[in-house]
C-alpha positions as CSV (number, residue, x, y, z in Angstrom):
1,X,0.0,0.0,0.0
2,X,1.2,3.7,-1.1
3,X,0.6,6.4,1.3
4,X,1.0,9.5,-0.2
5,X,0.8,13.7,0.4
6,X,-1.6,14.5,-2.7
7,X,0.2,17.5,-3.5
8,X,3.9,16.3,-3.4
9,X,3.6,12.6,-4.8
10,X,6.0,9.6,-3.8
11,X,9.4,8.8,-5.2
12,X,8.5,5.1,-5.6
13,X,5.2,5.4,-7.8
14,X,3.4,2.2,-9.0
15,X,-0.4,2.2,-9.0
16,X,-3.4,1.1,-10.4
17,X,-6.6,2.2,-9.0
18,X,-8.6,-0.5,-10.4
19,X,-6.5,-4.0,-11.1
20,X,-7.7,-7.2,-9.5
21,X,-5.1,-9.3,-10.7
22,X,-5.9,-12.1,-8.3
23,X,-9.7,-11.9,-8.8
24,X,-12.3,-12.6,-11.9
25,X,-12.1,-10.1,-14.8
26,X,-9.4,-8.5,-16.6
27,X,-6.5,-6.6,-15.4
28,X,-6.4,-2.6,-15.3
29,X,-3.4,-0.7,-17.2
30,X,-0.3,0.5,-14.3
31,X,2.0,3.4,-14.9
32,X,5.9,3.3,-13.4
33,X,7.6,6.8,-13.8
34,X,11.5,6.1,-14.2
35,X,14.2,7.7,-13.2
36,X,17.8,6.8,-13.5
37,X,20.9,9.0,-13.3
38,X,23.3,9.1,-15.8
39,X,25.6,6.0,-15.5
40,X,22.1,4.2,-14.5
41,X,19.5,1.7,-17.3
42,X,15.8,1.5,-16.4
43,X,16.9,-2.1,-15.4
44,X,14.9,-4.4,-18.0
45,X,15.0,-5.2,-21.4
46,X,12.2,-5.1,-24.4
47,X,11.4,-7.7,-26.2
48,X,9.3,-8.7,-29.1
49,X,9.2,-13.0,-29.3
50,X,8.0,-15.2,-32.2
51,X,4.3,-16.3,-31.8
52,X,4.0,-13.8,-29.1
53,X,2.2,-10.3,-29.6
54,X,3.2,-7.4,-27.8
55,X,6.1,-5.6,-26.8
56,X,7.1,-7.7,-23.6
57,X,9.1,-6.7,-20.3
58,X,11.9,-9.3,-20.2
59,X,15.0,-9.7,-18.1
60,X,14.3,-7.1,-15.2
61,X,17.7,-6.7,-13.6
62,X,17.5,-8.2,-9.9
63,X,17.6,-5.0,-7.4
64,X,17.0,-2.9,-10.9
65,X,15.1,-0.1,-11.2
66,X,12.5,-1.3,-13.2
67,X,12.0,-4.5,-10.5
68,X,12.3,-1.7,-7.6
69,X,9.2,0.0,-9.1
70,X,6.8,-2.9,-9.9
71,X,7.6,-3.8,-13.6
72,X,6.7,-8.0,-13.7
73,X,8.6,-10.4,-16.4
74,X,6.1,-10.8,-19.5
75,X,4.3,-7.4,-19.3
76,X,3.2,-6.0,-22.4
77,X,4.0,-2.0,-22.9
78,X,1.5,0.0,-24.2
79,X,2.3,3.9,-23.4
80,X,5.0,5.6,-23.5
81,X,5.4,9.3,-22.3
82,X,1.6,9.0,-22.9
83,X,1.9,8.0,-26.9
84,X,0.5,4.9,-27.2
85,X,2.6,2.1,-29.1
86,X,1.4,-1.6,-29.2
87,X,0.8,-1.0,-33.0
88,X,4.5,0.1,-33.2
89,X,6.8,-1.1,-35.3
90,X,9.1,-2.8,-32.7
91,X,12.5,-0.8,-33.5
92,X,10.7,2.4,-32.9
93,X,9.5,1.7,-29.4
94,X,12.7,0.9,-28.4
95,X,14.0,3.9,-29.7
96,X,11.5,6.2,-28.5
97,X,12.1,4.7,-24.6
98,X,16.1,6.0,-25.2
99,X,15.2,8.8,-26.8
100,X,13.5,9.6,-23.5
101,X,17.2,10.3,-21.9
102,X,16.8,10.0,-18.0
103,X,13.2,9.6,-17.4
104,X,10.1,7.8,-19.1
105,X,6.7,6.9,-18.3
106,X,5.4,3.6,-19.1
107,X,2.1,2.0,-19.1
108,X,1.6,-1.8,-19.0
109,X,-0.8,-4.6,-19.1
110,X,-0.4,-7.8,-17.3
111,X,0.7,-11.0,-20.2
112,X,-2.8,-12.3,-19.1
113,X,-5.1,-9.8,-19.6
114,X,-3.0,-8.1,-22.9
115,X,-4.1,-12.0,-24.5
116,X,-7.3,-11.8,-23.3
117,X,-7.9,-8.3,-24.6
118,X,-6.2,-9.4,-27.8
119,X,-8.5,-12.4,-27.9
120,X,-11.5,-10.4,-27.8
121,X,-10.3,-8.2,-30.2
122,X,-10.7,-5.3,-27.2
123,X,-9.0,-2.0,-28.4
124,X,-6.1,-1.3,-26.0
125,X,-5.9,2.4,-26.8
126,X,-9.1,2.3,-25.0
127,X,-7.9,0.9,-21.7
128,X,-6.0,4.1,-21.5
129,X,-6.5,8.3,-20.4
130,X,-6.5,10.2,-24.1
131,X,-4.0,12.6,-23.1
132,X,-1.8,12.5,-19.6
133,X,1.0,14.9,-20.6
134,X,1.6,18.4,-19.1
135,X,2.4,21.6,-21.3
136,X,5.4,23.6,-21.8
137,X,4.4,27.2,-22.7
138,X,7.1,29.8,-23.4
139,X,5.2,33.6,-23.2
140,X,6.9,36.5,-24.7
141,X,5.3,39.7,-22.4
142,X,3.5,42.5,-24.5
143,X,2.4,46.0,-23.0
144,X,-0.4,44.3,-20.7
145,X,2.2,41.6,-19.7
146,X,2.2,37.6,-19.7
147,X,-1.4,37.7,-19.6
148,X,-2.2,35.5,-16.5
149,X,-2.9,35.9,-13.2
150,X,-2.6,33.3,-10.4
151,X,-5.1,31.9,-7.6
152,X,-4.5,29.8,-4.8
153,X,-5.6,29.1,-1.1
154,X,-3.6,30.8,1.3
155,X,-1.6,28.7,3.7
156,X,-0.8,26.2,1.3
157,X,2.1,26.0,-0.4
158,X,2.7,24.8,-4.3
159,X,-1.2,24.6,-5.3
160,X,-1.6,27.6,-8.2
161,X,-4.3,28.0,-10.6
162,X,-4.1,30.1,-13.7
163,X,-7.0,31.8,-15.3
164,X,-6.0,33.2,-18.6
165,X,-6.8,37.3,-20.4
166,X,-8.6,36.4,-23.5
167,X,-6.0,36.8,-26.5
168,X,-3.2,37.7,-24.0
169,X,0.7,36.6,-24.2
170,X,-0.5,33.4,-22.2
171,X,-3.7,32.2,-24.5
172,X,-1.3,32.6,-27.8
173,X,1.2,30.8,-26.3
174,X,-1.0,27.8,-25.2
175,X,-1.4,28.0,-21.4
176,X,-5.1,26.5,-20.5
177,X,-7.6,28.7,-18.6
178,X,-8.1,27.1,-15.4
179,X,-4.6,24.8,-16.1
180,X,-2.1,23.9,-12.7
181,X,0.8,25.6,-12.5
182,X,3.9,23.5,-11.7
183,X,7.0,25.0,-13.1
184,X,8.5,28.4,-13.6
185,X,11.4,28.8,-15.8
186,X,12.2,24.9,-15.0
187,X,12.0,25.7,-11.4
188,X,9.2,23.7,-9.1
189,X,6.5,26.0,-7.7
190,X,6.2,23.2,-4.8
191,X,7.8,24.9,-2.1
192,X,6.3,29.0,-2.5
193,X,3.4,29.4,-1.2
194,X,0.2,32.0,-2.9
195,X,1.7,35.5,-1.2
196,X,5.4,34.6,-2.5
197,X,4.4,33.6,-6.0
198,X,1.4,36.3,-6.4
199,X,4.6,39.3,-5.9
200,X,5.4,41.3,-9.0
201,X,8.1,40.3,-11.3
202,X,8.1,43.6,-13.4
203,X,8.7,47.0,-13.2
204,X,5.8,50.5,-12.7
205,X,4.1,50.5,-16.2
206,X,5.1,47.8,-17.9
207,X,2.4,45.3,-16.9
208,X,3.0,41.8,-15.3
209,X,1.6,38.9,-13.9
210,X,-0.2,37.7,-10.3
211,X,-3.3,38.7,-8.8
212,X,-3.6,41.7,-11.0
213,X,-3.2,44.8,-8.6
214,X,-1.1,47.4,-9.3
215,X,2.5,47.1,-11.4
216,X,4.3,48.1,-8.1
217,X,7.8,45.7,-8.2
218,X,8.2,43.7,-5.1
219,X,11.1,41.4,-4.8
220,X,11.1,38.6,-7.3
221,X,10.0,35.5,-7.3
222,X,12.0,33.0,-8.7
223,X,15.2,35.4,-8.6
224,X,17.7,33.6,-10.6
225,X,15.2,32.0,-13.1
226,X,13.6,35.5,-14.1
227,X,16.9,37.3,-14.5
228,X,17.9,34.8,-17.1
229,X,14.2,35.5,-18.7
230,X,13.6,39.0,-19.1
231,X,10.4,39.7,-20.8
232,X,10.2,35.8,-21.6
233,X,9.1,33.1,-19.2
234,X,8.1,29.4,-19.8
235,X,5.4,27.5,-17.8
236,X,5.2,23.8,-16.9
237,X,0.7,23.3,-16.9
238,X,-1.6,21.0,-16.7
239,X,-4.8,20.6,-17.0
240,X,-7.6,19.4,-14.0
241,X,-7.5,16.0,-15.7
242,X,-3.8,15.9,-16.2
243,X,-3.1,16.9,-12.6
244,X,-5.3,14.5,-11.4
245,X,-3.9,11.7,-13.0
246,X,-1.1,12.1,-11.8
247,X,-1.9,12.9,-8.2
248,X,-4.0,10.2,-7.9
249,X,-1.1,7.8,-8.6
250,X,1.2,9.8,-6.7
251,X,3.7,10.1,-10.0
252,X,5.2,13.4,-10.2
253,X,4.9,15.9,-13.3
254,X,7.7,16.8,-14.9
255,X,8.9,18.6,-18.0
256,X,10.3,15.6,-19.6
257,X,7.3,14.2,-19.9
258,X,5.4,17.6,-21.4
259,X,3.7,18.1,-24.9
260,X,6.0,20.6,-26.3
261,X,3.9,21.7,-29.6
262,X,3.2,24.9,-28.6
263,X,7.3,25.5,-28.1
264,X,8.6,28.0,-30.7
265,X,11.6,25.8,-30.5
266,X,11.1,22.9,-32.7
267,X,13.7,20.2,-34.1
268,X,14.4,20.2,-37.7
269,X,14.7,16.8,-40.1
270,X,17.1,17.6,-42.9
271,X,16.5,14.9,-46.0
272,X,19.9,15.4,-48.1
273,X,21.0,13.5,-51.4
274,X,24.5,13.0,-51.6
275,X,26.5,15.4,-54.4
276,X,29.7,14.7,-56.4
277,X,31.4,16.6,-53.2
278,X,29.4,14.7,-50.5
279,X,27.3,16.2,-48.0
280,X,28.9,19.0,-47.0
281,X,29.8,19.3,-43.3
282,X,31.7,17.8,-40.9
283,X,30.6,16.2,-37.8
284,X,32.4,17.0,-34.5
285,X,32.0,15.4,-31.2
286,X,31.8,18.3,-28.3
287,X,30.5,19.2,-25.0
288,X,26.8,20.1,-24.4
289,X,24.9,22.8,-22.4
290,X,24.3,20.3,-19.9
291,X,27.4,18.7,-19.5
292,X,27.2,15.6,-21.6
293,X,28.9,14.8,-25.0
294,X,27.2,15.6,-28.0
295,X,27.8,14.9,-31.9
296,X,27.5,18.8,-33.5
297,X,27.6,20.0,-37.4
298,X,30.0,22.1,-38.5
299,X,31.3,23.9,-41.3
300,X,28.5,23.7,-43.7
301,X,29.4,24.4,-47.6
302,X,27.7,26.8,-49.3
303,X,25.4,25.3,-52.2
304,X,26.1,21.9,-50.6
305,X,23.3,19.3,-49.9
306,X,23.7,20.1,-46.1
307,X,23.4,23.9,-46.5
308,X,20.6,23.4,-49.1
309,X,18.4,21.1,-46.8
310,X,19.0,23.7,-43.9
311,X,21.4,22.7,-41.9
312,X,22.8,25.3,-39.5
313,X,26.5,25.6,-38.2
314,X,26.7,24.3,-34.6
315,X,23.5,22.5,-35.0
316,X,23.4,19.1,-32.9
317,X,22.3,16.2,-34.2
318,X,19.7,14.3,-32.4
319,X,19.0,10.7,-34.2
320,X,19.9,9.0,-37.8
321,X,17.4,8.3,-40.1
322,X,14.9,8.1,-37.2
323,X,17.2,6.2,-34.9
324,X,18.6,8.3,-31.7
325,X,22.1,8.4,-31.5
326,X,21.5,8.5,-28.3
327,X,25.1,6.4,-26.3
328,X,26.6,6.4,-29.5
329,X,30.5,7.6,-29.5
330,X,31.6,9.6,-32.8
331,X,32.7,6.7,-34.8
332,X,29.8,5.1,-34.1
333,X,27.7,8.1,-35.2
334,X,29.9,8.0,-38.4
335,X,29.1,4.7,-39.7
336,X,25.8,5.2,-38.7
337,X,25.5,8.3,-41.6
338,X,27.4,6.3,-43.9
339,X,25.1,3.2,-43.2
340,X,23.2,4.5,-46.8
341,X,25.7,5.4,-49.7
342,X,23.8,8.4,-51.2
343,X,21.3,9.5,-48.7
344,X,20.8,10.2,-45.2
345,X,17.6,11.8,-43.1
346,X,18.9,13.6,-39.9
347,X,16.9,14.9,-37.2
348,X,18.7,18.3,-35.2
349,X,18.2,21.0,-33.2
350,X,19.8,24.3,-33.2
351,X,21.8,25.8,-29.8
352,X,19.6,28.6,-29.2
353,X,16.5,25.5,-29.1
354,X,19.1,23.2,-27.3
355,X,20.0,25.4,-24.4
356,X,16.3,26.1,-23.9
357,X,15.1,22.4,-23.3
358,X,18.0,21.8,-21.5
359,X,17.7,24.8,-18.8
360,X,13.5,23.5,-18.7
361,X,15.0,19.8,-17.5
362,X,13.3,18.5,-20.5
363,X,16.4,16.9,-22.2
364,X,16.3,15.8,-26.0
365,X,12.8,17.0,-27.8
């Protein structure tokens, strides 16, 4: 049994509200939210068996991760960061779990009741919510400012609702009326309570954001994270059904698990045809904003199949022909471009993008 503070989750979340495993009937979908440090797996392997359907859970690592949280030998995955992929083709849902980096949200079915549901020709996609990802907003302030204001109940810390100015800053960016906040500029709201988060973050006359009173500046909220924004600032939301998802499972939201549409900051797939002079850029292996090594592009020729499919100098390259390069080294990156003789789709993202999903804790888009 879980015990759990509604508003701050657990760290060891596993629970279904409605499986009976041991009784009649049919089992109920569970979600695991995993999260391993860097040097770390998620502790189990996927596989996809001859005469078998399904994507299975094999070879949990004893003391793993994945057996820590609750994740049983022959369970079939069905979600992942809420897309839904039993009708997958196999490569891809492997691919999409390490393109996750860090952290990834699963949702299973026991072996049982995934044959059963198969049997009876049952719709899977049905088993599950339609939509259980937060939303990363990025508002650019106007004259009236971000065009939100914020409500909570006093005395209680982390719980802010947003009601949005009809075609303000906030609405054009994407931010739901009546949405959860959760994170500032990357930063958790969990620990400020209404009065600290309601203070002004702008200056006399320029507009701002909070309960709507005045434009008098009080000391910031936030300090660190608005200084880097300016007149910008991005929002982690969710909806009522969203947040209550994940509250009632005790899983916490995060921004690695966040529909990122609305983002101005999108990644770029760059289809190029080999010329008589090749592609026309080198690859170079370098440090990222966050720390970790990254494969970049440089030195893009002019009128070259690189420069003419878009490619940007310093851009970082992201996956291969749909495959993440994800714990690839260099060489291994290499061969992976030269895999195809006179063609080769790859998937970037420029730094400006790059340092902006990394200083949100989303990772790779």
């Amino acid at each position: 049994k879980f015990e759990f503070n509604p508003k701050d989750g657990i760290d060891n979340p596993a629970l279904s509200l409605a499986e009976d495993t041991d009784g009649e009937g049919m089992g109920e979908p569970r979600f695991y939210l995993l999260s391993k440090g860097s040097a770390e797996t998620f502790g189990f392997c996927l596989h996809e068996e001859l005469g078998c359907q399904g994507h299975i859970i094999r070879q949990i690592e004893l003391g793993g991760l994945a057996q820590r949280r609750g994740l049983q030998d022959g369970d079939r995955l069905l979600q992942v960061n809420g897309h839904f992929v039993d009708h997958m083709d196999h490569r891809r849902v492997v691919q999409k779990i390490k393109a996750s980096g860090n952290q990834v949200l699963l949702a299973v079915l026991d072996g049982n009741s995934y044959e059963a549901a198969k049997a009876l020709g049952s719709d899977l996609s049905q088993m599950l919510p339609a939509d259980i990802r937060p939303r990363l907003c990025h508002i650019t302030r106007d004259k009236s400012g971000f065009g939100f204001n914020v409500s909570g109940p006093e005395g209680v810390k982390g719980i802010f609702q947003l009601s949005v100015h009809q075609d303000g800053p906030a609405e054009r960016a994407g931010v739901p009326s009546g949405s959860w906040l959760l994170e500032l500029n990357g930063a958790s709201v969990r620990s400020y309570s209404h009065a600290q988060l309601t203070r002004k973050v702008c200056g006399p006359g320029t507009g701002g954001w909070g309960t709507g009173a005045g434009n008098v500046a009080e000391r910031p909220v936030f300090p660190i994270q608005l200084k880097r924004s300016g007149s910008k600032v991005t929002l982690l939301v969710a909806s009522s059904a969203v947040e209550e998802f994940y509250r009632l499972r005790g899983l916490r939201v995060t921004a690695a698990l966040a529909d990122t549409s609305w983002l101005p900051f999108k990644v770029r797939e760059l289809h190029m045809v080999k010329g008589p002079a090749g592609y026309g850029f080198l690859l170079k292996e370098d440090d990222c904003s966050s720390g970790a090594t990254g494969q970049f592009l440089w030195d893009v020729d002019a009128g070259l199949p690189a420069e003419q499919a878009g490619m940007k100098e310093g851009d970082r390259l992201l996956a291969v022909n749909g495959e993440s390069i994800e714990g690839l080294d260099h060489q291994q990156t290499v061969l992976r471009i030269r895999a195809h003789d006179d063609q080769v789709t790859l998937l970037v993202i420029d730094r400006a993008a790059d340092e902006f999903y990394q200083s949100v804790g989303f990772g790779d888009p």
